[in-house]
mmCIF entry with sequence, helices, sheets and N, C-alpha, C, O atoms, coordinates in Angstrom:
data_MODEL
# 
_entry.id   MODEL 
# 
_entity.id                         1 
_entity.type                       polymer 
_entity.pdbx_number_of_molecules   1 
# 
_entity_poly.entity_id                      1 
_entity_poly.type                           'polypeptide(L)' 
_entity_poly.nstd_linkage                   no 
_entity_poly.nstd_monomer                   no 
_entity_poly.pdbx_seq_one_letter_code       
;(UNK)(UNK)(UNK)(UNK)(UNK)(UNK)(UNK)(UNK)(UNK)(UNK)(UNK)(UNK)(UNK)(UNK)(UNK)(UNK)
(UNK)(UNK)(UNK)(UNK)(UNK)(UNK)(UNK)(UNK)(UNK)(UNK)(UNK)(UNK)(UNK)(UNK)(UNK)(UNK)
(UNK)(UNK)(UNK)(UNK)(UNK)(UNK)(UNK)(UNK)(UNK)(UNK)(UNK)(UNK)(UNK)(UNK)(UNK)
;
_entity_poly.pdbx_seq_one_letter_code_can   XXXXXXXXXXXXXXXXXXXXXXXXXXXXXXXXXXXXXXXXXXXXXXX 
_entity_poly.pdbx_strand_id                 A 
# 
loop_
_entity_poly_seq.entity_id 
_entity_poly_seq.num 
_entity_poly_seq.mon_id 
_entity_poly_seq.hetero 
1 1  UNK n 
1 2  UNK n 
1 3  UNK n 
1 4  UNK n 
1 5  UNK n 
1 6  UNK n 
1 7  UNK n 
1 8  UNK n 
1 9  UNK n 
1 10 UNK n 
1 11 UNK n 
1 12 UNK n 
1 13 UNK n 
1 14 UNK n 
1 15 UNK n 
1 16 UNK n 
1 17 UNK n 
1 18 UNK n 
1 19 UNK n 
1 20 UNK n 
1 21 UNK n 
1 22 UNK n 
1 23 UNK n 
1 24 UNK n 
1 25 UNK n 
1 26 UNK n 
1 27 UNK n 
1 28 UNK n 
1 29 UNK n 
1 30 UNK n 
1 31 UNK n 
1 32 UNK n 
1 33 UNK n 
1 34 UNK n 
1 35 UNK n 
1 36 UNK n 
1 37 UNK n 
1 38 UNK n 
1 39 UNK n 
1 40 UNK n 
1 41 UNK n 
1 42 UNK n 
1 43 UNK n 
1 44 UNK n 
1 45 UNK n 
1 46 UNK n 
1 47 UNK n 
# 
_struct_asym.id          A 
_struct_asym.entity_id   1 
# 
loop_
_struct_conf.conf_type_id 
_struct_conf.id 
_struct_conf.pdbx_PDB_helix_id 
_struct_conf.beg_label_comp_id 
_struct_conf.beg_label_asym_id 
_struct_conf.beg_label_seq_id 
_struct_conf.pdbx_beg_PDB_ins_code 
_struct_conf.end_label_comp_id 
_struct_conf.end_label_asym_id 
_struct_conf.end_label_seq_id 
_struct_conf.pdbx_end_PDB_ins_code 
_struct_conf.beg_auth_comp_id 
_struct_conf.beg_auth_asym_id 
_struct_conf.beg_auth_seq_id 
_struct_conf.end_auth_comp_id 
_struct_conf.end_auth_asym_id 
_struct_conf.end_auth_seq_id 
_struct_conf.pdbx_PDB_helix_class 
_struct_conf.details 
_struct_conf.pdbx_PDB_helix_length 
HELX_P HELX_P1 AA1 UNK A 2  ? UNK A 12 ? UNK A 2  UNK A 12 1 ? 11 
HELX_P HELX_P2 AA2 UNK A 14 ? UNK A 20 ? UNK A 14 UNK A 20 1 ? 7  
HELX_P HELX_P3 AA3 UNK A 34 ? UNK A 46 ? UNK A 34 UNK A 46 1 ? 13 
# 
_struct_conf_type.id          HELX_P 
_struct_conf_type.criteria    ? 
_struct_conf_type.reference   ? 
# 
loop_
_atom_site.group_PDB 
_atom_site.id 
_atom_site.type_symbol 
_atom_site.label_atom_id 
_atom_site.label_alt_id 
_atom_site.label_comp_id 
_atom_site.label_asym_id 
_atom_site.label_entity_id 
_atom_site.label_seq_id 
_atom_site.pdbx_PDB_ins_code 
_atom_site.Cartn_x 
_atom_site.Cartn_y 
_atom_site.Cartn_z 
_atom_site.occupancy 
_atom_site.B_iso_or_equiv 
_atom_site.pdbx_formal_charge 
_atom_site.auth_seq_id 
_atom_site.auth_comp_id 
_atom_site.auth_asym_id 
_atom_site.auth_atom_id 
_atom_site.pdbx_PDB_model_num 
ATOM 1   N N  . UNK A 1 1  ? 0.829  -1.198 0.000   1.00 0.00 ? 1  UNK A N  1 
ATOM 2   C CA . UNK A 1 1  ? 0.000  0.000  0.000   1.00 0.00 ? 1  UNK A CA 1 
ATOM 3   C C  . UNK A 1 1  ? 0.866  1.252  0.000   1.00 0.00 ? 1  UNK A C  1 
ATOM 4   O O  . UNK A 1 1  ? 0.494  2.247  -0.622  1.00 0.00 ? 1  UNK A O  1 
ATOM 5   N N  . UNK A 1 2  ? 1.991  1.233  0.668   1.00 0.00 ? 2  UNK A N  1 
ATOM 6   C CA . UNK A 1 2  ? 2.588  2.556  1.124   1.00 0.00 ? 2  UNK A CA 1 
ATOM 7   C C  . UNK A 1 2  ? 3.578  2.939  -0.559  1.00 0.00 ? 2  UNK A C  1 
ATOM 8   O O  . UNK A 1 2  ? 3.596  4.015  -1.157  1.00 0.00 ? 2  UNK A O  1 
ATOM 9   N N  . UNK A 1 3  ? 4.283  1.659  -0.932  1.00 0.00 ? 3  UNK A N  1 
ATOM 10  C CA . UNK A 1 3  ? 5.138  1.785  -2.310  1.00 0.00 ? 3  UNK A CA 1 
ATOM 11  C C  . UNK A 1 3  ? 4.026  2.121  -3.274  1.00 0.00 ? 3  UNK A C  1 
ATOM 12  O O  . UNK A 1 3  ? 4.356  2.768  -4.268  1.00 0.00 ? 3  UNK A O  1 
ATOM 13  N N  . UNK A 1 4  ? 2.920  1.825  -3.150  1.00 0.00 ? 4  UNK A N  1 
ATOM 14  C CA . UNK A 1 4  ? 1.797  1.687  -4.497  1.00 0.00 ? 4  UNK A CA 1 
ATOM 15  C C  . UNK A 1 4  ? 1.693  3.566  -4.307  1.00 0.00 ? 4  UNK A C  1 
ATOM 16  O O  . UNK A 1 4  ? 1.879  4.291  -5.284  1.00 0.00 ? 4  UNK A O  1 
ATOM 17  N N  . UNK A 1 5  ? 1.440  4.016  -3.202  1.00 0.00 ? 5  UNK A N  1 
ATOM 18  C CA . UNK A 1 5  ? 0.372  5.184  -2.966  1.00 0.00 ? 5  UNK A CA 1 
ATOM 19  C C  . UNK A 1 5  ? 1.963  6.406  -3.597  1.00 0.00 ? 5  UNK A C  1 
ATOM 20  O O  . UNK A 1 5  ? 1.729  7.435  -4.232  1.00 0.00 ? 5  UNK A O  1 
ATOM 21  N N  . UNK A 1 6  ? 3.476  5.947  -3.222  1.00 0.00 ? 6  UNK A N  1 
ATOM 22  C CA . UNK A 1 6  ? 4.372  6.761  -3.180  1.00 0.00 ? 6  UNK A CA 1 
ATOM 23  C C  . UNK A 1 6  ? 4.864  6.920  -4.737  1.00 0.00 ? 6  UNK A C  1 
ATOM 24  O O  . UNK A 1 6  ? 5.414  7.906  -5.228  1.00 0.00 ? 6  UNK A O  1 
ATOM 25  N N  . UNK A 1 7  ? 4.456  5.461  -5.502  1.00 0.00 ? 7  UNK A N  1 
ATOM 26  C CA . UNK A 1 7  ? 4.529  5.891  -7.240  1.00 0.00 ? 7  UNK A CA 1 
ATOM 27  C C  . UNK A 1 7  ? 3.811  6.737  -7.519  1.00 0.00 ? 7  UNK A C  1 
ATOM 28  O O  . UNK A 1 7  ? 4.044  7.774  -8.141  1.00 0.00 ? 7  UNK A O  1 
ATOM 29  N N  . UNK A 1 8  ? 2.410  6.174  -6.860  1.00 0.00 ? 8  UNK A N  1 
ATOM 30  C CA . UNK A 1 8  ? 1.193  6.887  -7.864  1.00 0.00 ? 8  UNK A CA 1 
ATOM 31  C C  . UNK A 1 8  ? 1.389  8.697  -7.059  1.00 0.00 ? 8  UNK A C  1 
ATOM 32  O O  . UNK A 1 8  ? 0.612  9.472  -7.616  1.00 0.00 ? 8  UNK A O  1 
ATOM 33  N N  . UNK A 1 9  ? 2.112  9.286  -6.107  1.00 0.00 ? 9  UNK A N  1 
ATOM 34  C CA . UNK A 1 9  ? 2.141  10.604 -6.037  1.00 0.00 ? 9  UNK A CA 1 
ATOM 35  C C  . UNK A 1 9  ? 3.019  11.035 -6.474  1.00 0.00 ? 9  UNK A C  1 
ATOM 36  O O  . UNK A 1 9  ? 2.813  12.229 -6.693  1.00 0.00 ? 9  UNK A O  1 
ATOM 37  N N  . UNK A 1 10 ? 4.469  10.575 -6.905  1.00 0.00 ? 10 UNK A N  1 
ATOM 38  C CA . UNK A 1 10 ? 5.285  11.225 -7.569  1.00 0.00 ? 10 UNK A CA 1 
ATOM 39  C C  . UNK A 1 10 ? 5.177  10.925 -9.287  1.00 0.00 ? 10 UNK A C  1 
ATOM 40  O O  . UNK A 1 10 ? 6.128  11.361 -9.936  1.00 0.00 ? 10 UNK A O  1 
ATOM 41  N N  . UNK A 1 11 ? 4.334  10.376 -9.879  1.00 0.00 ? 11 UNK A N  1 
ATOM 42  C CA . UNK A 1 11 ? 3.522  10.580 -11.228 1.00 0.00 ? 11 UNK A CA 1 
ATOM 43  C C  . UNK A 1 11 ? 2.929  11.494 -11.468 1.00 0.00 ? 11 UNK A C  1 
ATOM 44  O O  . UNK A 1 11 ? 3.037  12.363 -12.333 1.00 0.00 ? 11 UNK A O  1 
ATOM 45  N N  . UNK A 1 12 ? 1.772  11.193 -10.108 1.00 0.00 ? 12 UNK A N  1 
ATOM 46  C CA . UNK A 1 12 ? 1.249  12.780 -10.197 1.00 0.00 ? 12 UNK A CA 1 
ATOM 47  C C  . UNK A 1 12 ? 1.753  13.920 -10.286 1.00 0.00 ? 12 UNK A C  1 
ATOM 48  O O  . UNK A 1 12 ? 1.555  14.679 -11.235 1.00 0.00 ? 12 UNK A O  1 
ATOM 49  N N  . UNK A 1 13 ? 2.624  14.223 -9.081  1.00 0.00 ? 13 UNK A N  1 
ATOM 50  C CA . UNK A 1 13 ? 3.315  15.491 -8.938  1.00 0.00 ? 13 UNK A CA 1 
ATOM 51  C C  . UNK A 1 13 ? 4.212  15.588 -10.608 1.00 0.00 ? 13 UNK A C  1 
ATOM 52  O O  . UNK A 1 13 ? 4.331  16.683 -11.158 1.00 0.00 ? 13 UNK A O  1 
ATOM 53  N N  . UNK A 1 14 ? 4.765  14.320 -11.238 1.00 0.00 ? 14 UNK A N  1 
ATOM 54  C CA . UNK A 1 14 ? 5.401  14.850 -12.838 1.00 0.00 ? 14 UNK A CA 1 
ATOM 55  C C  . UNK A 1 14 ? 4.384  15.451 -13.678 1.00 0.00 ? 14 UNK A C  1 
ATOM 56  O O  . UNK A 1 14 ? 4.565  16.405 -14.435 1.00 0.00 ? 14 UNK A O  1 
ATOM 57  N N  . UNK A 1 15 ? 2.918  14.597 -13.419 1.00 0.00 ? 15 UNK A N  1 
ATOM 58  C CA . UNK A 1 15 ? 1.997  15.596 -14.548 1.00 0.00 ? 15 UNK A CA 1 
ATOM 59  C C  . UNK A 1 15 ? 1.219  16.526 -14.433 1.00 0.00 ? 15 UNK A C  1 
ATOM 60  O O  . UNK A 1 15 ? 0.291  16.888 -15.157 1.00 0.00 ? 15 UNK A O  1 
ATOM 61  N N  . UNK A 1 16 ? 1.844  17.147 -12.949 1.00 0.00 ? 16 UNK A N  1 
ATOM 62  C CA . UNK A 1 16 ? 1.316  18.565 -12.659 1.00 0.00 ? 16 UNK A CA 1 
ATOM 63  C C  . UNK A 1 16 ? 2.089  19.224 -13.222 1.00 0.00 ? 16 UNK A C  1 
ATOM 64  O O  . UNK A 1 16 ? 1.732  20.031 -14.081 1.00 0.00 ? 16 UNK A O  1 
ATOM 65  N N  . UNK A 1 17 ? 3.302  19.050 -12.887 1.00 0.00 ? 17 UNK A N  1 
ATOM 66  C CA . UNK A 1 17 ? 4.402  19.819 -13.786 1.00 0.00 ? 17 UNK A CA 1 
ATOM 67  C C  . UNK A 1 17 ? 4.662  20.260 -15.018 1.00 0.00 ? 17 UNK A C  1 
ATOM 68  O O  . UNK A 1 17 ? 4.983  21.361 -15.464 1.00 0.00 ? 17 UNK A O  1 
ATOM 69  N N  . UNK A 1 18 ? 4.401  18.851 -15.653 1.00 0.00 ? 18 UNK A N  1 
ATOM 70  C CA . UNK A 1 18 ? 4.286  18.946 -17.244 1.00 0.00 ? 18 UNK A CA 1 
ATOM 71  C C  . UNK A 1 18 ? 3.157  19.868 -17.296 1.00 0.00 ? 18 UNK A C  1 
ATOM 72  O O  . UNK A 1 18 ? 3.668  20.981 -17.421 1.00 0.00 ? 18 UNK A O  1 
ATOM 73  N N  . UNK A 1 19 ? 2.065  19.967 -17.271 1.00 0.00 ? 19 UNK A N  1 
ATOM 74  C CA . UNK A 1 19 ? 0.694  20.213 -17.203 1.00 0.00 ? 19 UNK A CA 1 
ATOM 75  C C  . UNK A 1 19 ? 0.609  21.616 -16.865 1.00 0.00 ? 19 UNK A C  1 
ATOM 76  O O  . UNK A 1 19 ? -0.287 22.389 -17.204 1.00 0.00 ? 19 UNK A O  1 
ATOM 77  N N  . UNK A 1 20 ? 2.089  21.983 -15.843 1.00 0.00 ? 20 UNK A N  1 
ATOM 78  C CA . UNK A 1 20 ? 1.843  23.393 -15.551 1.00 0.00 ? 20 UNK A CA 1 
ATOM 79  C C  . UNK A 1 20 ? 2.895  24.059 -16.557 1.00 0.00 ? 20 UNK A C  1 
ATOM 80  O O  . UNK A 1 20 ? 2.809  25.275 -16.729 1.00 0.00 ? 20 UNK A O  1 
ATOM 81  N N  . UNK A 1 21 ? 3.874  23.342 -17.226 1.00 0.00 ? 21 UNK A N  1 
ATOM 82  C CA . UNK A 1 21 ? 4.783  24.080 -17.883 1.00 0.00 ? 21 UNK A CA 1 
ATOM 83  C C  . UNK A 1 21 ? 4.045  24.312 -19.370 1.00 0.00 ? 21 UNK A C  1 
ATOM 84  O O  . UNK A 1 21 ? 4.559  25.161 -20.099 1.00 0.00 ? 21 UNK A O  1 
ATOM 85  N N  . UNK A 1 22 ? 2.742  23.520 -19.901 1.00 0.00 ? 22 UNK A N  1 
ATOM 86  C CA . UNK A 1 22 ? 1.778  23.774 -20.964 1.00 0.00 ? 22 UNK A CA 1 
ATOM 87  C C  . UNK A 1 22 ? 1.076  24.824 -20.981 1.00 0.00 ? 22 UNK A C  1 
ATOM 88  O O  . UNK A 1 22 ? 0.967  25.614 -21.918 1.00 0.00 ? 22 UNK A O  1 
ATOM 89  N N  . UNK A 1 23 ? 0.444  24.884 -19.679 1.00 0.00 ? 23 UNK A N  1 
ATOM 90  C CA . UNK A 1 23 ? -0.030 26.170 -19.770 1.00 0.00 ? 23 UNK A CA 1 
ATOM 91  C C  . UNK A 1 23 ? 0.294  27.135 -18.940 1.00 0.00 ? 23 UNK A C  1 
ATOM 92  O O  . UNK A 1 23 ? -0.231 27.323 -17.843 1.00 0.00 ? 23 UNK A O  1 
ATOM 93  N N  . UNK A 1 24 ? 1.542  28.052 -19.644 1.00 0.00 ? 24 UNK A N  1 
ATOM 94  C CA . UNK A 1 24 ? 1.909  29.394 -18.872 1.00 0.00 ? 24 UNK A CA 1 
ATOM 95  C C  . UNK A 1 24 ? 1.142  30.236 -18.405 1.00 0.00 ? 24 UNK A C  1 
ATOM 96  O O  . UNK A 1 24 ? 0.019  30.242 -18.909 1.00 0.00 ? 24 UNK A O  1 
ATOM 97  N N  . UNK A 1 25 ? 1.414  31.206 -17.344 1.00 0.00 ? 25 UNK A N  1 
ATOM 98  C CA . UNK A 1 25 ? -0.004 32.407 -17.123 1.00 0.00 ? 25 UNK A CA 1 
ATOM 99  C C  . UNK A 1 25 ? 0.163  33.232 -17.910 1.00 0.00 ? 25 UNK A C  1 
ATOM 100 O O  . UNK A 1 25 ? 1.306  33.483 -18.292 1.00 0.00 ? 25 UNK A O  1 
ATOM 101 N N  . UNK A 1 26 ? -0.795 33.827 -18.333 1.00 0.00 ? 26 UNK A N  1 
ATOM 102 C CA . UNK A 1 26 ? -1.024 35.253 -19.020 1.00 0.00 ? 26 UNK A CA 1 
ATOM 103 C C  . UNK A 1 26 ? -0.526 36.679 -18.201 1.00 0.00 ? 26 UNK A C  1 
ATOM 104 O O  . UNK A 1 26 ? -0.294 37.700 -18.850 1.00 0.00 ? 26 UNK A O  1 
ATOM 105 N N  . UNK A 1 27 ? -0.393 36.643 -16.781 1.00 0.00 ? 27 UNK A N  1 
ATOM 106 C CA . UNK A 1 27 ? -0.608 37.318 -15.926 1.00 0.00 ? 27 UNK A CA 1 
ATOM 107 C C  . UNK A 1 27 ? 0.726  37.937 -16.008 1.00 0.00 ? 27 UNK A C  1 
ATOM 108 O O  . UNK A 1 27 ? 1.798  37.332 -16.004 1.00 0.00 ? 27 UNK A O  1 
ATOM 109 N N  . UNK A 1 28 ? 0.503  39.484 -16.098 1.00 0.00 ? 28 UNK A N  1 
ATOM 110 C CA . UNK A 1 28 ? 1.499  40.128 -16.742 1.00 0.00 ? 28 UNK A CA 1 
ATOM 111 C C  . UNK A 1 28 ? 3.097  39.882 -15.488 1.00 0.00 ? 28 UNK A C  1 
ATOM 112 O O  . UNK A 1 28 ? 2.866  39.337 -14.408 1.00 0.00 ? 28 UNK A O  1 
ATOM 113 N N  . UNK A 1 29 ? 4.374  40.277 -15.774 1.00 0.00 ? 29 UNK A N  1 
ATOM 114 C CA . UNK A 1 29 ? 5.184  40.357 -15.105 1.00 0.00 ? 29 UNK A CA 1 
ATOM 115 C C  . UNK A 1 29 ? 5.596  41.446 -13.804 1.00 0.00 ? 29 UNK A C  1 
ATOM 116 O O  . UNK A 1 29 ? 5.896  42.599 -14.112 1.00 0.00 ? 29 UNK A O  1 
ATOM 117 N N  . UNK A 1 30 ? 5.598  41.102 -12.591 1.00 0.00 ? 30 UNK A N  1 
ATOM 118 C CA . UNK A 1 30 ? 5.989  42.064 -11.762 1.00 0.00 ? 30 UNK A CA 1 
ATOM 119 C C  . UNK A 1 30 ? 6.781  43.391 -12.078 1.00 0.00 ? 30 UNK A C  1 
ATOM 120 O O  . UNK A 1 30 ? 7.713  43.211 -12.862 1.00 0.00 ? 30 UNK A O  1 
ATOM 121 N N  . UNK A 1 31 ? 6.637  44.475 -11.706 1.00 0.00 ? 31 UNK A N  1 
ATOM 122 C CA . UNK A 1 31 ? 7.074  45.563 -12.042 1.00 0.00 ? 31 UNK A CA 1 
ATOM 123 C C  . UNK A 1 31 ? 7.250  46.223 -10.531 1.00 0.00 ? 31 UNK A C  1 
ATOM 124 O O  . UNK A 1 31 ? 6.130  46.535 -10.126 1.00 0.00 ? 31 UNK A O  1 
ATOM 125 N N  . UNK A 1 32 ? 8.126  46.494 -9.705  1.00 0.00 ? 32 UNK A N  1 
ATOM 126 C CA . UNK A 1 32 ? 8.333  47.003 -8.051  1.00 0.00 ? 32 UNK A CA 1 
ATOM 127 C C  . UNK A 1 32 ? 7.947  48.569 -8.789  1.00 0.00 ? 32 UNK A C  1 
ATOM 128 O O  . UNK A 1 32 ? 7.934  49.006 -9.940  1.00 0.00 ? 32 UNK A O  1 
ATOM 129 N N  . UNK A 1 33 ? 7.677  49.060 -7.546  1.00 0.00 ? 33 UNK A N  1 
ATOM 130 C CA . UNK A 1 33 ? 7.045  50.539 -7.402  1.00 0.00 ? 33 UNK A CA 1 
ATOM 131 C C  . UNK A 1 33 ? 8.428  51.386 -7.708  1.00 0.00 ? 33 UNK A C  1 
ATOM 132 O O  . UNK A 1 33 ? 8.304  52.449 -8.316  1.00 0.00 ? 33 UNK A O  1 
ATOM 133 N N  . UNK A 1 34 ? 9.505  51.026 -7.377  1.00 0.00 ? 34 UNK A N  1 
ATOM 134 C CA . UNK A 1 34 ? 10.535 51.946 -7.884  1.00 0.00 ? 34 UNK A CA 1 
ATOM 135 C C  . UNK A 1 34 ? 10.714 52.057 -9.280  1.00 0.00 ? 34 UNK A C  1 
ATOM 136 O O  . UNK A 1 34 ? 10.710 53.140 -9.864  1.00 0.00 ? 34 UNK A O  1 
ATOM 137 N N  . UNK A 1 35 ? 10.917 50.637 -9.994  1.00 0.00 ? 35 UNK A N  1 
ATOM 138 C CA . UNK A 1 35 ? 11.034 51.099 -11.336 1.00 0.00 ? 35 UNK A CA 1 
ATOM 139 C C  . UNK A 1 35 ? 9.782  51.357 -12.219 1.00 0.00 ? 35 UNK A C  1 
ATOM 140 O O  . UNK A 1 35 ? 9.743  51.403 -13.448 1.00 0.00 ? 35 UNK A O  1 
ATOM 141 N N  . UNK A 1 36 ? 8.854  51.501 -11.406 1.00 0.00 ? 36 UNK A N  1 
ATOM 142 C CA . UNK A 1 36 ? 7.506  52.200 -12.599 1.00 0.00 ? 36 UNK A CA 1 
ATOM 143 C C  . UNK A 1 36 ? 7.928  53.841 -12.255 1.00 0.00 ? 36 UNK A C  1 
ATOM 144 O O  . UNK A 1 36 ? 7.708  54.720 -13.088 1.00 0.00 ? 36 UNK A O  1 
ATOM 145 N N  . UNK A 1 37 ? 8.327  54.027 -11.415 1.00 0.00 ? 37 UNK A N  1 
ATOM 146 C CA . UNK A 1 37 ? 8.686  55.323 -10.734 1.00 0.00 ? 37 UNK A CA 1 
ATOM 147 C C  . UNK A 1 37 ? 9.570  55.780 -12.030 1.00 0.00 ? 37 UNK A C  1 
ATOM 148 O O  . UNK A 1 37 ? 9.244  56.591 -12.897 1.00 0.00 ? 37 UNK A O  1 
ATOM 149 N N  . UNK A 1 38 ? 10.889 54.963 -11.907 1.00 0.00 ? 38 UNK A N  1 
ATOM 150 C CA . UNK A 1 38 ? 11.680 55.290 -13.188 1.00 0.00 ? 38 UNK A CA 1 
ATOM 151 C C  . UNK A 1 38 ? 11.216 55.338 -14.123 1.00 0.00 ? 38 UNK A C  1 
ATOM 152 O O  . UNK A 1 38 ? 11.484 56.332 -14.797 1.00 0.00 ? 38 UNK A O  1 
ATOM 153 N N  . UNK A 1 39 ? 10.465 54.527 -14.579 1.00 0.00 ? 39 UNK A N  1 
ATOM 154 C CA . UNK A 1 39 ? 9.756  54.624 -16.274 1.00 0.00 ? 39 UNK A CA 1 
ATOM 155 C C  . UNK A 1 39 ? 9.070  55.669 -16.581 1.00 0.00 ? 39 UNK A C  1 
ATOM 156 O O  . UNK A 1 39 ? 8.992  56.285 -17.645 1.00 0.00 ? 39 UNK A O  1 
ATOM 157 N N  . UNK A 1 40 ? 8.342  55.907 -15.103 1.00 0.00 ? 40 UNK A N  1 
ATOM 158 C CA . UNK A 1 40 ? 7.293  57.450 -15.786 1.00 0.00 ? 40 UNK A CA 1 
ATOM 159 C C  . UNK A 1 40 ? 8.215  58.474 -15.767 1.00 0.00 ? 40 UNK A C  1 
ATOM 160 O O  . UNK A 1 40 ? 7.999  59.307 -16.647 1.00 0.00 ? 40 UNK A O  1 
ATOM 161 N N  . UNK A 1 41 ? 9.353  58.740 -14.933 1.00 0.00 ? 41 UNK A N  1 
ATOM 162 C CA . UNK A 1 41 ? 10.088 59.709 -15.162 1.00 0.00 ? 41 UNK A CA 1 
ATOM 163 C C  . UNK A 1 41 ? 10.936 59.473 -16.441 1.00 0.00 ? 41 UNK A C  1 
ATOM 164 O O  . UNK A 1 41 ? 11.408 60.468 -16.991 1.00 0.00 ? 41 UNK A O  1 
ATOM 165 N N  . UNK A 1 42 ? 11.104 58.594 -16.813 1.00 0.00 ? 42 UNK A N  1 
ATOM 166 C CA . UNK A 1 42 ? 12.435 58.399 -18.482 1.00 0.00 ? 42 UNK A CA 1 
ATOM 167 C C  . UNK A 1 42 ? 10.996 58.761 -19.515 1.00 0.00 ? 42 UNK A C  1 
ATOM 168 O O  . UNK A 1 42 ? 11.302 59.658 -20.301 1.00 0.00 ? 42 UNK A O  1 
ATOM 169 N N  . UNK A 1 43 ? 9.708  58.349 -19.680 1.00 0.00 ? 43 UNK A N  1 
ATOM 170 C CA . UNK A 1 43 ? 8.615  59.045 -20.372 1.00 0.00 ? 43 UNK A CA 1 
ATOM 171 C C  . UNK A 1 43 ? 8.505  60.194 -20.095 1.00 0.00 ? 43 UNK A C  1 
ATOM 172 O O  . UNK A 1 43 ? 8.652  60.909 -21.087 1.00 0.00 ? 43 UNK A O  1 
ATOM 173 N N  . UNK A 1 44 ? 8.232  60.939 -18.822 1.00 0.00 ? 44 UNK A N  1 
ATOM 174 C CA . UNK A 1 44 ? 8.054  62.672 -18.937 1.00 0.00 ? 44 UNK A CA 1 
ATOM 175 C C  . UNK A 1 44 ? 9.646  63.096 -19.444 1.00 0.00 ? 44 UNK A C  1 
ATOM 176 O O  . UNK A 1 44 ? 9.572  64.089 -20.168 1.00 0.00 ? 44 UNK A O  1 
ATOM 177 N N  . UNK A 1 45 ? 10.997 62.644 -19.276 1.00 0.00 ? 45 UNK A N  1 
ATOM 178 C CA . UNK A 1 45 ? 11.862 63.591 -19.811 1.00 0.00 ? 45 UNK A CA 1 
ATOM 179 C C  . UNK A 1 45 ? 11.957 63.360 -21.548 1.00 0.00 ? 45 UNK A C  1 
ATOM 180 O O  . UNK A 1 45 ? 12.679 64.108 -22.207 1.00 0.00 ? 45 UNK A O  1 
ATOM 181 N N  . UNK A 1 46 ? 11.225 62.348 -22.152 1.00 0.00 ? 46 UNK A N  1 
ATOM 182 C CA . UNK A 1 46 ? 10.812 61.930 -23.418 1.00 0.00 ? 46 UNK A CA 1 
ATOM 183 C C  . UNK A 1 46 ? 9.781  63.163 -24.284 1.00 0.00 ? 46 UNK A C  1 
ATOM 184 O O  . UNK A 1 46 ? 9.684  63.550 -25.449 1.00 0.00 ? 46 UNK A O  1 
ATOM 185 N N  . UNK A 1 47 ? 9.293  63.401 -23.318 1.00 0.00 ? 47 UNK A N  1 
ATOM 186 C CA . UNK A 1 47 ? 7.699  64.401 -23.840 1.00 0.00 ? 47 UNK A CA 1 
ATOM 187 C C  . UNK A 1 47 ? 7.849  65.406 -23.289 1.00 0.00 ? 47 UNK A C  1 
ATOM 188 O O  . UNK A 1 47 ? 7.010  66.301 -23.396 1.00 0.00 ? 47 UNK A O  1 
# 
């Protein structure tokens, strides 16, 4: 029981993986409050 239950979770845990590396998030990339800080200032000395 204990060898049966310890295949069948590290299978699982591979085709979560696979499964999560298929579908990437959409969800845009972190940006910290300092460098949006920088960006709007390198845009206002732009304009």
């Amino acid at each position: 029981m204990n060898r049966k239950k310890k295949v069948k979770s590290t299978l699982l845990a591979k085709k979560k993986k696979a499964n999560a590396k298929l579908h990437k998030s959409t969800k845009p990339k972190y940006i910290s409050k300092a460098e949006r800080a920088k960006l709007a200032e390198q845009t206002d000395l732009e304009n």
